[in-house]
C-alpha positions as CSV (number, residue, x, y, z in Angstrom):
1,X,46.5,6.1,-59.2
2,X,47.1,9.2,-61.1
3,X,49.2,12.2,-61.2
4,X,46.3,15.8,-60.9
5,X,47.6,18.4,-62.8
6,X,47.5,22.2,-61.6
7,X,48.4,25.2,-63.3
8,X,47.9,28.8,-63.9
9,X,45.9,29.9,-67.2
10,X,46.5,33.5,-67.8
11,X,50.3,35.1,-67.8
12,X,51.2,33.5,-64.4
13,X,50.3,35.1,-60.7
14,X,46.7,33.2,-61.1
15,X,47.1,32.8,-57.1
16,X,47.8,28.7,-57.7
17,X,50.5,28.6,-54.6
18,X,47.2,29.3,-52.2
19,X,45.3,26.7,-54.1
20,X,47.8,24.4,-54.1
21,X,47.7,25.1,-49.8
22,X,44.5,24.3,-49.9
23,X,44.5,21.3,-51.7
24,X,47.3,19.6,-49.7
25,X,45.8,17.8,-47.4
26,X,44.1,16.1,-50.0
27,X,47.3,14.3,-51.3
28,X,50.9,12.6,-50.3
29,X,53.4,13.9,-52.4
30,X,53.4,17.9,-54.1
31,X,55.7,18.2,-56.9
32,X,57.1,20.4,-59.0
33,X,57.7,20.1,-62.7
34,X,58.8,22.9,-64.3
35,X,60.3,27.0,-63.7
36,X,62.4,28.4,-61.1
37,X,63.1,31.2,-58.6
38,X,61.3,33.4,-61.8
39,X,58.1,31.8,-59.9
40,X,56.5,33.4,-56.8
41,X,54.3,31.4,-55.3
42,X,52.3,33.6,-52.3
43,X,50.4,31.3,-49.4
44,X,48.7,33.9,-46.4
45,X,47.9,32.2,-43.0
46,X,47.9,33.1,-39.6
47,X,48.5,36.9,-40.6
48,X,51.7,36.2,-42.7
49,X,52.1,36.4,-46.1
50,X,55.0,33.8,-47.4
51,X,56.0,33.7,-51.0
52,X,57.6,30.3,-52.3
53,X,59.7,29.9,-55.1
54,X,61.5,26.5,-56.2
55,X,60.0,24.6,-53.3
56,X,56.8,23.0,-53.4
57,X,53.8,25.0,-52.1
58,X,52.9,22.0,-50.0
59,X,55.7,22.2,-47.9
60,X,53.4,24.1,-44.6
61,X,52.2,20.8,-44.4
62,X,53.4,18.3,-41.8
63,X,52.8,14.5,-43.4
64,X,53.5,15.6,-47.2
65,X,56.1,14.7,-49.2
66,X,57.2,17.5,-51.6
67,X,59.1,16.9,-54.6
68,X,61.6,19.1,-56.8
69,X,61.2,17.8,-60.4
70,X,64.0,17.5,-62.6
71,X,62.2,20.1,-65.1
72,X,62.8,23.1,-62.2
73,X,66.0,24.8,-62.4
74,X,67.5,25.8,-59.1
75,X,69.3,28.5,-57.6
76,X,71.3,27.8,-54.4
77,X,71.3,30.9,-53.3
78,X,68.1,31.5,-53.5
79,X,66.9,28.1,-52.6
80,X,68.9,28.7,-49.2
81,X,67.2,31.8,-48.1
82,X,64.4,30.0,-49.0
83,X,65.1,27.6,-46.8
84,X,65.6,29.9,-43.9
85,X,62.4,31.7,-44.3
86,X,60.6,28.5,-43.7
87,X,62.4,27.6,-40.8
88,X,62.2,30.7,-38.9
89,X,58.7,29.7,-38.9
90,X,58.8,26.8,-37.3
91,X,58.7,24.0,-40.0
92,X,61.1,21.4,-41.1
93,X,62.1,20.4,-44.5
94,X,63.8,17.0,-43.0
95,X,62.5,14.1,-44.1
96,X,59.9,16.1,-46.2
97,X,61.8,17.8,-49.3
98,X,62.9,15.5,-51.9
99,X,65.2,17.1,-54.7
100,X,65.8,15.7,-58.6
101,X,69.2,14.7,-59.2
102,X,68.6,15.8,-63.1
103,X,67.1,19.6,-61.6
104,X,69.7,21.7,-63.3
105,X,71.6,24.7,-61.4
106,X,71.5,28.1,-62.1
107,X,75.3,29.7,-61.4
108,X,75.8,32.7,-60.6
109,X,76.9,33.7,-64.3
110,X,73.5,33.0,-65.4
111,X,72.5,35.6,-63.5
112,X,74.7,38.2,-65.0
113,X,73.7,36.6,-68.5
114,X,70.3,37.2,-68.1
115,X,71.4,40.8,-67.4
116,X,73.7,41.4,-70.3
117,X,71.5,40.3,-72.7
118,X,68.2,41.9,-71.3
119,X,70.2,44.8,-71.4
120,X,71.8,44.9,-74.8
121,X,67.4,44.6,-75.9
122,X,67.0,48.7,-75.3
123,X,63.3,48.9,-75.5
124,X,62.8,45.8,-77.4
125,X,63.4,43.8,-73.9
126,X,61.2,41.2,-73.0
127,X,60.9,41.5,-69.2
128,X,62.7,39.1,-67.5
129,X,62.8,38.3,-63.9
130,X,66.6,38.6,-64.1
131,X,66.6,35.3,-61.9
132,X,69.0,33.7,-64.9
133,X,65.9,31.5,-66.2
134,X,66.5,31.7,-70.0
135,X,70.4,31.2,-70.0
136,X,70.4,28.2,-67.7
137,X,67.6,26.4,-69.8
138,X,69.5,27.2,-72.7
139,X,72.6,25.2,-71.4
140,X,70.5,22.3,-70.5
141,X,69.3,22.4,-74.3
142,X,72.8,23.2,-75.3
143,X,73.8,20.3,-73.3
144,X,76.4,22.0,-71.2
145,X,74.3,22.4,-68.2
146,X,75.2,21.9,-64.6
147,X,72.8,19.4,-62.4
148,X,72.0,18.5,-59.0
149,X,73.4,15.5,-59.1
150,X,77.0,16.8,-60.4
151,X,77.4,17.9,-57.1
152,X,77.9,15.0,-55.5
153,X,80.2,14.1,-58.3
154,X,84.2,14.5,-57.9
155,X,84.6,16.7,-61.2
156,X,81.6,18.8,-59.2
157,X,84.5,21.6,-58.9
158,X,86.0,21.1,-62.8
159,X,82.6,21.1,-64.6
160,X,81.9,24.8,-62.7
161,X,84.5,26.4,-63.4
162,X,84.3,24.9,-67.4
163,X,81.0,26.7,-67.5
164,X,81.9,29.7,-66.0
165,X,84.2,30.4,-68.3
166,X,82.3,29.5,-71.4
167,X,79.9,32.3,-69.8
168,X,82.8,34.5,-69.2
169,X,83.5,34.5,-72.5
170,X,80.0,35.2,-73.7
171,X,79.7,37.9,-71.5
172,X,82.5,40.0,-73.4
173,X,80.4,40.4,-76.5
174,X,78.3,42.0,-74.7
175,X,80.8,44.8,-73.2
176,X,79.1,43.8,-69.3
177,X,80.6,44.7,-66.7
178,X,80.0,41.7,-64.0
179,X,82.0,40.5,-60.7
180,X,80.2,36.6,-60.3
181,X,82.5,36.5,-57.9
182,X,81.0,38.6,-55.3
183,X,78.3,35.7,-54.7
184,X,80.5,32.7,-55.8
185,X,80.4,32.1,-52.1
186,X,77.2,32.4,-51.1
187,X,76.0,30.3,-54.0
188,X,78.5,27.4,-52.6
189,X,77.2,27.5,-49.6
190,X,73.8,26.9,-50.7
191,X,75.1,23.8,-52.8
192,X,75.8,22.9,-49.4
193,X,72.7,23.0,-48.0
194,X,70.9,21.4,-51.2
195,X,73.2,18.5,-49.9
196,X,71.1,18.6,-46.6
197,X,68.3,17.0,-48.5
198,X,67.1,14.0,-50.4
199,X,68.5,14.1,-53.5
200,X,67.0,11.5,-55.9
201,X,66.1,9.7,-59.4
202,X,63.2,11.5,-59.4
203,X,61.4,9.9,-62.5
204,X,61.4,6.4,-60.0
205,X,60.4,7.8,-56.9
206,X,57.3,9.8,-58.4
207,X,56.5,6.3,-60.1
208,X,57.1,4.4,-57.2
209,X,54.9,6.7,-55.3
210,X,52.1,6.2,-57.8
211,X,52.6,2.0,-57.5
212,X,52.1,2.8,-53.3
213,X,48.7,3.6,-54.3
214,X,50.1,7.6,-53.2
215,X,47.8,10.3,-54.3
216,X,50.2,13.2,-56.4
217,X,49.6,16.7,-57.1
218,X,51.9,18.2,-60.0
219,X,52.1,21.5,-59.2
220,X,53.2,24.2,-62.4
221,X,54.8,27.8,-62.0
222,X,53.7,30.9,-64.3
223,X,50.6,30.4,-67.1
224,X,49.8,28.9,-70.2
225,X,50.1,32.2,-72.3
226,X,53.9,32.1,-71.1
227,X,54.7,29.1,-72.3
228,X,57.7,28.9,-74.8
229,X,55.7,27.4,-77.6
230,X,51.7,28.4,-77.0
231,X,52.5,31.9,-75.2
232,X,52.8,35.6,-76.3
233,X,56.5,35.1,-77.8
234,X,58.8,35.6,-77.6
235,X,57.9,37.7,-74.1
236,X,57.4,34.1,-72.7
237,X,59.4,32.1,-70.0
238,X,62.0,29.5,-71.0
239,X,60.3,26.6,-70.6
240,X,56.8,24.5,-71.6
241,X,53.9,26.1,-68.7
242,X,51.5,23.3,-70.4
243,X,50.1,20.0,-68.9
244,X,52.1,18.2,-71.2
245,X,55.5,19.6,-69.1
246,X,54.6,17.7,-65.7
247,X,55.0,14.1,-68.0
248,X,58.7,15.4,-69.0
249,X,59.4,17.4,-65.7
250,X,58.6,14.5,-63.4
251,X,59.4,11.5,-66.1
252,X,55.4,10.4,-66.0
253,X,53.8,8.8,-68.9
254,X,50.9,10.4,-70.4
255,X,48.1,8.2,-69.6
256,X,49.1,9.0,-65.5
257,X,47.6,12.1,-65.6
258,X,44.4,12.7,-64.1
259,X,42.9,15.8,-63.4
260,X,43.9,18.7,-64.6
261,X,42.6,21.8,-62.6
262,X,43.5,25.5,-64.3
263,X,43.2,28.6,-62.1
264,X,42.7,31.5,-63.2
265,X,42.3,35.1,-62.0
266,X,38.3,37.3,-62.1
267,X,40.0,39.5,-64.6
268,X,43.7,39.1,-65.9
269,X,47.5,40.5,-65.1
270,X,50.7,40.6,-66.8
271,X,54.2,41.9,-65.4
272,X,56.8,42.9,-67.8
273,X,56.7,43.8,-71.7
274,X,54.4,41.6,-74.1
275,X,51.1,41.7,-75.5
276,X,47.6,41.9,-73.2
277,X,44.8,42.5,-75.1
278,X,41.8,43.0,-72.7
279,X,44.7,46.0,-70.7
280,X,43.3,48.9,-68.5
281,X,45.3,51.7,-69.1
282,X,43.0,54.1,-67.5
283,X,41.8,54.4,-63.4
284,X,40.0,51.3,-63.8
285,X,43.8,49.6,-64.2
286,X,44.9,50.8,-61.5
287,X,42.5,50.6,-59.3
288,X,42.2,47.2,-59.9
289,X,45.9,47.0,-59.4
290,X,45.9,49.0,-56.1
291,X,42.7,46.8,-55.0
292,X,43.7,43.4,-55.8
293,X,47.8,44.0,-54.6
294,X,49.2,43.5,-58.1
295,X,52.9,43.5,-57.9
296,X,55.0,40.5,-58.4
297,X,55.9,38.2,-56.0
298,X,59.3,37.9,-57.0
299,X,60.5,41.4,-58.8
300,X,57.6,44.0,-56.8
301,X,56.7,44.8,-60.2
302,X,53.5,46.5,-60.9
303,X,51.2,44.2,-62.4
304,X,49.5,45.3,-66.1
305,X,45.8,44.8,-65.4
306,X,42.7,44.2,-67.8
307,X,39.3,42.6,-67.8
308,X,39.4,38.5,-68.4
309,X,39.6,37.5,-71.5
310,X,37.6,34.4,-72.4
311,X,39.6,34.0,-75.7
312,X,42.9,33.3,-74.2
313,X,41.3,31.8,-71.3
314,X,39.5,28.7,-74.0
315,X,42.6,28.7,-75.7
316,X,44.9,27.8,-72.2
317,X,41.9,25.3,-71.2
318,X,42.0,23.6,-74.6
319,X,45.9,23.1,-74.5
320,X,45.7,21.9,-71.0
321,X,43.0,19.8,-71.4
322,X,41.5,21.2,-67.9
323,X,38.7,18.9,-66.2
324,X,38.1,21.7,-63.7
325,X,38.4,25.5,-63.2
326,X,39.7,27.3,-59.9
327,X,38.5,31.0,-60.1
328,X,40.7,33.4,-57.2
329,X,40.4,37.3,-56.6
330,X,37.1,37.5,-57.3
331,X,36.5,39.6,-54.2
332,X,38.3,42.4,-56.2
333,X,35.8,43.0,-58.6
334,X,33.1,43.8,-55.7
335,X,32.1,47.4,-56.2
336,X,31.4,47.6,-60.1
337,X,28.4,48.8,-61.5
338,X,29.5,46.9,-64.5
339,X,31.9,44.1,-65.5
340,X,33.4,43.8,-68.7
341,X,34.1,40.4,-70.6
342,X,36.5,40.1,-73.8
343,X,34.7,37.5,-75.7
344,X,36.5,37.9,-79.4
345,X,39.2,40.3,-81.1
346,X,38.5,42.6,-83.6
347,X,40.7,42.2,-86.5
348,X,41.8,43.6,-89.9
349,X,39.9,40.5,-91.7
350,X,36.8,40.9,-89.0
351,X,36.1,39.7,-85.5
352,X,38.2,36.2,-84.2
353,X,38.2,33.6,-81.7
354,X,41.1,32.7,-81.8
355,X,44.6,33.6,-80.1
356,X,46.6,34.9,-83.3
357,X,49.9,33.9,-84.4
358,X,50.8,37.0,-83.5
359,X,49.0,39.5,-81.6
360,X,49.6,42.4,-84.2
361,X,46.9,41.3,-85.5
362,X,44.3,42.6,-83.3
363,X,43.0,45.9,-83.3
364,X,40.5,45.9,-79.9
365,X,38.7,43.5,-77.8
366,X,35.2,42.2,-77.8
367,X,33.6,42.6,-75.0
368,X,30.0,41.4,-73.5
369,X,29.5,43.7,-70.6
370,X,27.5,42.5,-67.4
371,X,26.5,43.5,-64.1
372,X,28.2,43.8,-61.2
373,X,28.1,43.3,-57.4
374,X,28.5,45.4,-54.5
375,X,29.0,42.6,-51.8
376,X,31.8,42.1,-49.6
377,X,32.9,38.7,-50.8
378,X,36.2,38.6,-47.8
379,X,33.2,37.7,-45.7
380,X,31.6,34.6,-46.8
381,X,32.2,31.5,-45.9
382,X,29.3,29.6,-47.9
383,X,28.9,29.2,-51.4
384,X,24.7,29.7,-51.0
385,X,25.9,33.6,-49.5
386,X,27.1,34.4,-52.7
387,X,25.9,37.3,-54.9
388,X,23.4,36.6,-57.6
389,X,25.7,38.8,-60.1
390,X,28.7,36.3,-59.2
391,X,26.9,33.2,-60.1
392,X,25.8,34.9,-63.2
393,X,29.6,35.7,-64.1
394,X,30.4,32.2,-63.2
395,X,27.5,30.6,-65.3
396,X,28.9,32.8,-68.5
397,X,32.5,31.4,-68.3
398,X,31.1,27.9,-67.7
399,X,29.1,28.4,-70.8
400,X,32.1,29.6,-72.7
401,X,34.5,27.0,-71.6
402,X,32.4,24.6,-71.3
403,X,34.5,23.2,-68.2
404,X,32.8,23.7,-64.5
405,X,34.4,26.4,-61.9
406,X,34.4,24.4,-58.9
407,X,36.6,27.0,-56.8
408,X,36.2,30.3,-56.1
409,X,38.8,32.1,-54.0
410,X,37.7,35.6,-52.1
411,X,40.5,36.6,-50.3
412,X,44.3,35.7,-50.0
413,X,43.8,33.7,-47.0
414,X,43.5,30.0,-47.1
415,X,40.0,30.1,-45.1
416,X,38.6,32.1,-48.0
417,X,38.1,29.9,-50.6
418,X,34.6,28.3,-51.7
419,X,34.3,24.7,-53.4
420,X,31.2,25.2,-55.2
421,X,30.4,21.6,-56.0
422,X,29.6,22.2,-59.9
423,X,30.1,19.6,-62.2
């Protein structure tokens, strides 16, 4: 057996937690390899709208095993209203949620680190979530980071307070002002509740898993163009968004990945600061922001919104090494006379290809323009009631990409979703 591989393309909020819904039932175990509460994962059935963050977006599912890599970092008090969303619905985690003993936490002075430095930026900031991300992957390279598994360690009590006050001490040069205290408690009592649930060597259960002959879906949070070392830096997340990251965020070799499946959005978004060269900064902008629901999952931002742009989309599939392409929100471009395409960048030394080392370096977007279509696409339910002007966008970024679209998503709930059958 192999591990499938799915992750988002563009700057993250591609729409993978519904895919991942979808494609549940299809597999045993759902796992997650890399990110944090930064992530919000939104799933829409029955009428509600539910919005995941560090667990596994297979988790509505009865029979499924779902699996917190050791690449996530974890925040209890987060994790624990988590938690109690899901429940309030009706679903149990017992028996189902599986947890990394080498996950690493996120304390509640991460938190205010994340703040203090974001703020000390001024307008140079780089957007972040605030969640605490950046500092507590910094520890773990810094090897001073907390774990799951030091919890159920006797020196669990010593080794916090050591890093709080290695935090505390950082914090001062920053001139913050900061009382970790006020959620010191709430953050223990969601340690507690961590404790609830499996808590495991994750590398062998994932490989024992694959030696049962168990079918695994790796499931990634935010895109390809924020990854820390092939994304926009430095306004990028803190850790590897890449294919590559589910082999070292669930301690798989290489050769047990199988199919790598990239989902990406009709046109693109970004929240927060950082380059976006195919941006609408006109009407069009926002009303594709107002039609499409662009605000972030996890901070209500406004979402930055632009035409797709085949340039960073080749780019992301060529890093990934994606077998397959999942296409969602394309119901939001129904109504234009006329779509728009970035197919190159127009430079100072002529017209590129290729994502530059450093977006500076382009002066506009090239775009192939195309025709669009009126139809409702919230309403169909087979892939032969599909607009003539849809296949024709599809055909163009199958020709580009050379990779099939196999999924097309046109709405946010899990019946609306096509499989298209392309190969």
């Amino acid at each position: 057996m192999k591990v499938d591989v799915l992750l988002g393309l563009q700057w993250g909020d591609e729409g993978k937690g519904k895919i991942v819904d979808v494609l549940t039932p299809k597999y045993d175990v759902i796992a997650r390899f890399q990110g944090g509460p930064n992530a919000g994962h939104s799933l829409e059935f029955n009428q509600i709208k539910h919005i995941l963050h560090s667990i596994p977006s297979g988790i509505f599912h009865q029979k499924q095993i779902n699996l917190v890599g050791n690449g996530v970092v974890i925040d209890p008090v987060i994790f624990r209203e988590e938690v109690d969303s899901i429940r309030k619905l009706g679903v149990s985690l017992e028996g189902k949620l599986m947890i990394s003993r080498k996950a690493h936490l996120i304390l509640p002075s991460h938190r205010v680190l994340d703040a203090a430095s974001e703020a000390s930026k001024g307008i140079t900031k780089i957007g972040s979530t605030l969640k605490g991300i950046g500092p507590t992957y910094m520890d773990k390279t810094g090897r001073n980071g907390l774990r799951v598994g030091d919890i159920q360690e006797p020196d669990f009590q010593e080794k916090y307070r050591a890093l709080k006050r290695k935090h505390g001490d950082l914090i001062k040069l920053y001139d913050y002002e900061y009382n970790p205290e006020e959620i010191e408690e709430l953050w223990f009592e969601g340690i507690e509740e961590i404790r609830k649930y499996q808590i495991v060597d994750s590398e062998y259960e994932i490989n024992g898993f694959l030696k049962q002959g168990k079918s695994i879906l790796a499931e990634g949070a935010q895109g390809t163009m924020l990854d820390i070392d092939f994304g926009s830096y430095p306004y990028v997340t803190s850790s590897n968004t890449v294919s590559a990251a589910a082999c070292t965020g669930l301690g798989i070799a290489p050769n047990k990945i199988g199919e790598v499946y990239g989902v990406f959005k009709a046109y693109c978004t970004r929240v927060g600061s950082g380059p976006f060269p195919s941006e609408l900064k006109d009407d069009t902008g926002i009303y594709l922001r107002e039609k499409g629901s662009e605000y972030g999952a996890t901070t209500g931002r406004p979402r930055r919104c632009g035409w797709l742009d085949l340039v960073a989309l080749k780019y992301a599939i060529m890093l990934n090494g994606v077998t397959c392409l999942f296409m969602t929100k394309a119901d939001v471009l129904s109504g234009f006379e006329t779509l728009k395409i970035c197919t190159a960048y127009k430079k100072n030394k002529g017209i590129s290809d290729q994502v530059p080392y450093d977006f500076k370096e382009i002066n506009e977007p090239v775009y192939t323009e195309m025709k669009g279509w009126n139809q409702d696409l919230m309403r169909i339910r087979e892939v032969s009631e599909m607009p003539a002007e849809l296949n024709e966008y599809i055909r163009m970024i199958e020709k580009e990409t050379g990779v099939p679209v196999t999924v097309v998503s046109t709405g946010p709930n899990r019946e609306q979703i096509l499989f298209t059958d392309r190969t």
